[in-house]
C-alpha positions as CSV (number, residue, x, y, z in Angstrom):
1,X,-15.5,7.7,20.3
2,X,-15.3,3.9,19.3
3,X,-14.9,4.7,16.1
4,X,-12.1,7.2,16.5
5,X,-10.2,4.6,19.1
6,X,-10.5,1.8,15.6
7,X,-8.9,4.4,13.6
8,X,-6.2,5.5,15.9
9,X,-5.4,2.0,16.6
10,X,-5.2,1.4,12.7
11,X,-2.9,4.1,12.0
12,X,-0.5,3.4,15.4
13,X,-0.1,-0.4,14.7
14,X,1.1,0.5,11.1
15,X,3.3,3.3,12.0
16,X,5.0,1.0,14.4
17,X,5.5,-1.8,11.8
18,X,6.7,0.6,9.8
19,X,8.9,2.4,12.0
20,X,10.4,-1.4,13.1
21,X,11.1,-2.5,9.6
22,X,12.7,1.2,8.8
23,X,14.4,0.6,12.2
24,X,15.7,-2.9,10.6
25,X,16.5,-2.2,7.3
26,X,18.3,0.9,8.7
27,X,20.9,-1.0,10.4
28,X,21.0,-4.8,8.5
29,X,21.7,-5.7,4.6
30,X,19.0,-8.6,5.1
31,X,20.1,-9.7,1.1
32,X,23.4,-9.4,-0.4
33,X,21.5,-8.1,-3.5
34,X,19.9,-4.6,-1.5
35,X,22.0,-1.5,-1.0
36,X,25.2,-1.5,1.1
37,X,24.2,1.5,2.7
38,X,21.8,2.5,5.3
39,X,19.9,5.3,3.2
40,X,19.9,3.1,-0.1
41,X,18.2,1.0,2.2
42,X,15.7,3.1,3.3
43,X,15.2,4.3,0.1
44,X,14.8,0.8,-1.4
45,X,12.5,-0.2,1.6
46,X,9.9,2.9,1.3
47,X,9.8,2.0,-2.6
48,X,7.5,-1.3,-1.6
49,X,3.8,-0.8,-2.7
50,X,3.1,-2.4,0.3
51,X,4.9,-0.6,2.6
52,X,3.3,3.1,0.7
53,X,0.0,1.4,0.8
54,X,-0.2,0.8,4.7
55,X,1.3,4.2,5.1
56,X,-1.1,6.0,3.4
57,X,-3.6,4.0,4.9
58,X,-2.2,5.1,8.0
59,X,-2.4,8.6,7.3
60,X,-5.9,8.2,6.5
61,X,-7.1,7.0,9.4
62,X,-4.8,9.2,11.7
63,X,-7.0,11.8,10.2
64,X,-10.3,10.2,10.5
65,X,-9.5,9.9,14.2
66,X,-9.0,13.3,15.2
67,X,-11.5,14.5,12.1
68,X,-14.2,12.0,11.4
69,X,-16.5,14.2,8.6
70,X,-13.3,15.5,7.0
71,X,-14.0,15.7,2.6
72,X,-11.0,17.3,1.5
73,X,-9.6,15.9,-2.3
74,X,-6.3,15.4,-0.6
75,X,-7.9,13.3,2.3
76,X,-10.3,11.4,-0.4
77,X,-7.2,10.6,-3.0
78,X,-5.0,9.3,0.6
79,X,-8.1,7.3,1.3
80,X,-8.8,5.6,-1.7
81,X,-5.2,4.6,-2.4
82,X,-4.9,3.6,1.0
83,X,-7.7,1.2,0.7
84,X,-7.6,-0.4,-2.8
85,X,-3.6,0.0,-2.5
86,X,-3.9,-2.7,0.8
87,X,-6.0,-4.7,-0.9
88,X,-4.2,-5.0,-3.6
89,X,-1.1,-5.6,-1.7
90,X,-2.8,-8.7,0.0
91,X,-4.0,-10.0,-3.2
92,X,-0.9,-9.9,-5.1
93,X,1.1,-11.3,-1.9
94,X,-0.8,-14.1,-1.1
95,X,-1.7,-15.1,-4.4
96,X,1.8,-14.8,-6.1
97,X,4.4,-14.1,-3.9
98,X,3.9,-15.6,-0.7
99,X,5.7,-19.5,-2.0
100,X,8.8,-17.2,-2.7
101,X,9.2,-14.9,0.3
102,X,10.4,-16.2,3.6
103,X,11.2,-13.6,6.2
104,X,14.8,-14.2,8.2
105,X,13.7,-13.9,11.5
106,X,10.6,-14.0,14.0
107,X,10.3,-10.1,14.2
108,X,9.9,-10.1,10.5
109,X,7.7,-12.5,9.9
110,X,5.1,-10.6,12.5
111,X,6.1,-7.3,10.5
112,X,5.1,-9.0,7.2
113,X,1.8,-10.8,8.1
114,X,1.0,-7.2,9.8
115,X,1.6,-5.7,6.8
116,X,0.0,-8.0,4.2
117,X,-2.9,-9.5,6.0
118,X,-3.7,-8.1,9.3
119,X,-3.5,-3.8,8.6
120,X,-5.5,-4.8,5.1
121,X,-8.1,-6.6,6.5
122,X,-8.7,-4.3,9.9
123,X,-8.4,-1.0,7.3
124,X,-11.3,-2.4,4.9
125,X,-13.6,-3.4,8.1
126,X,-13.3,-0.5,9.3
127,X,-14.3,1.4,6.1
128,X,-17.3,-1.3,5.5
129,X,-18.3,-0.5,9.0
130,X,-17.9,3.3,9.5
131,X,-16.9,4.4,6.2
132,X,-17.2,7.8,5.9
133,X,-18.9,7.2,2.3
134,X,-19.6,9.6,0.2
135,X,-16.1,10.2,-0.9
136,X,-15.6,8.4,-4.2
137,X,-16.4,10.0,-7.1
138,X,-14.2,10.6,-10.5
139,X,-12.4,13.5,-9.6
140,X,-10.5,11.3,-6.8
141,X,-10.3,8.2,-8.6
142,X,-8.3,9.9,-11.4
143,X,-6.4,11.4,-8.1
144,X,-6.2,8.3,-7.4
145,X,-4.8,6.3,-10.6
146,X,-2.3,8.9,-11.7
147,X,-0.7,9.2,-8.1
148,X,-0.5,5.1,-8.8
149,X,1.2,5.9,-12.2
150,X,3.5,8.1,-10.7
151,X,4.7,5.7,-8.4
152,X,5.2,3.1,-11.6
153,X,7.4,5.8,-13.3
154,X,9.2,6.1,-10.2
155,X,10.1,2.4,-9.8
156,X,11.5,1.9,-13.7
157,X,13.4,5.1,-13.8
158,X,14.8,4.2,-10.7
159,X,15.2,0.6,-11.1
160,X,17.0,1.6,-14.5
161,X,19.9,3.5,-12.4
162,X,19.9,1.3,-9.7
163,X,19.1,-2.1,-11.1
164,X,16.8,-2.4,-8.5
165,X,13.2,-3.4,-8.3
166,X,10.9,-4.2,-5.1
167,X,8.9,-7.3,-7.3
168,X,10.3,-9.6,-9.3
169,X,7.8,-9.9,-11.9
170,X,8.2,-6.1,-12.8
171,X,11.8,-6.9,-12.4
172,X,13.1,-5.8,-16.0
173,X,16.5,-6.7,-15.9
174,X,14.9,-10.0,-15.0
175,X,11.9,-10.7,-17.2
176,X,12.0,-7.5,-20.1
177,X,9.8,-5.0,-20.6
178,X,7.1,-6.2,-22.1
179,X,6.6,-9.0,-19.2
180,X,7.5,-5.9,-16.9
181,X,4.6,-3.6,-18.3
182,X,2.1,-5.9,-18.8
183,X,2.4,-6.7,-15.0
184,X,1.9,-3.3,-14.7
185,X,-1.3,-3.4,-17.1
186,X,-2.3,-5.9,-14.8
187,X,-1.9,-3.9,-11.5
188,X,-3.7,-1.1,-13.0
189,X,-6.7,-3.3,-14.4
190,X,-6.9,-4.5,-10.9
191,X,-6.8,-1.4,-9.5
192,X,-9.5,0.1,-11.6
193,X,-11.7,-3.1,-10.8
194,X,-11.3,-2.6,-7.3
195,X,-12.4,0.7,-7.4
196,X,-15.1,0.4,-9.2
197,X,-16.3,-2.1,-6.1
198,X,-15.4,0.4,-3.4
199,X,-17.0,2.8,-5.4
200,X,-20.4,0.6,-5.4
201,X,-20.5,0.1,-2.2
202,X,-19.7,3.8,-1.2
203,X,-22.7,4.6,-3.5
204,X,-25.4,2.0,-2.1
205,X,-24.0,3.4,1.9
206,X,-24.3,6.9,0.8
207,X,-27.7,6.0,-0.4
208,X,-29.0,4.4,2.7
């Protein structure tokens, strides 16, 4: 019961920090450089790795907490991107991009330490904690990496109509292409490596 209250809590705190940015970004041009208009916005908000990360990360553990044994592909693929895809997000954000992003205002600044510290450290807790393990194997970390390819393909085709890009080191228009796609490189190196990691541990749990 503990265990499905953790994950419920999980995936309500980041749907509300989610739903409160949305709300935000809705209604205010925070930058003079983002879309005029309210679904441009949107669009432009939900295109943040971070902000798909702690959604699917979301989803996962709405679904642990009302099925705690569920093994379905779709569930594993959510999982695993959900995971590596926060930790990621807090790596990259702290590391690189924290001395260059200031929030405007109070409410943002709790929306974007939720986001990029607080949701990615209470989702892989829970995970080392509970788990479930058992549900990384190759099958779902090929799930995995091509749904993060997808999501790369996304951002350059649409940053080449819109001009638009969520980072500024895949920012093309910017720093090129080939600065633009090794970032990329890197991304995916990183994700691979932090896989591999979950996938040890999921294999020494399972074991015990």
């Amino acid at each position: 019961m503990f265990k499905r209250s953790i994950n419920l809590f999980i995936a309500l705190f980041a749907i509300t920090v989610i739903g409160v940015e949305s709300y935000i970004y809705w209604h205010v041009q925070l930058r003079p450089w983002q879309p005029s208009t309210s679904i441009g916005r949107l669009i432009f908000y939900y295109s943040f790795f971070t902000v798909l990360s702690n959604f699917m990360l979301a989803i996962s553990c709405f679904w642990l907490a009302f099925n705690p044994t569920c093994n379905r592909f779709s569930f594993k693929v959510i999982r695993l991107n959900g995971l590596v895809g926060v930790i990621i997000t807090t790596l990259v954000y702290n590391l690189i991009l924290r001395p260059i992003h200031t929030p405007p205002n109070l409410m943002l600044t709790f929306t974007n330490e939720s986001l990029h510290v607080v949701l990615p450290v209470l989702g892989l807790l829970s995970w080392l904690i509970w788990g479930p393990f058992r549900r990384i194997h190759f099958r779902v970390i090929i799930g995995s990496l091509l749904s993060m390819l997808a999501y790369g393909v996304y951002i350059f085709v649409r940053g080449y109509y819109t001009n638009l890009y969520p980072y500024p080191f895949i920012n093309v228009i910017r720093v090129g292409y080939p600065k633009a796609l090794f970032a990329v490189c890197m991304v995916v190196f990183l994700f691979l490596g932090l896989t591999f990691i979950l996938w040890c541990i999921d294999h020494l749990r399972k074991r015990k």
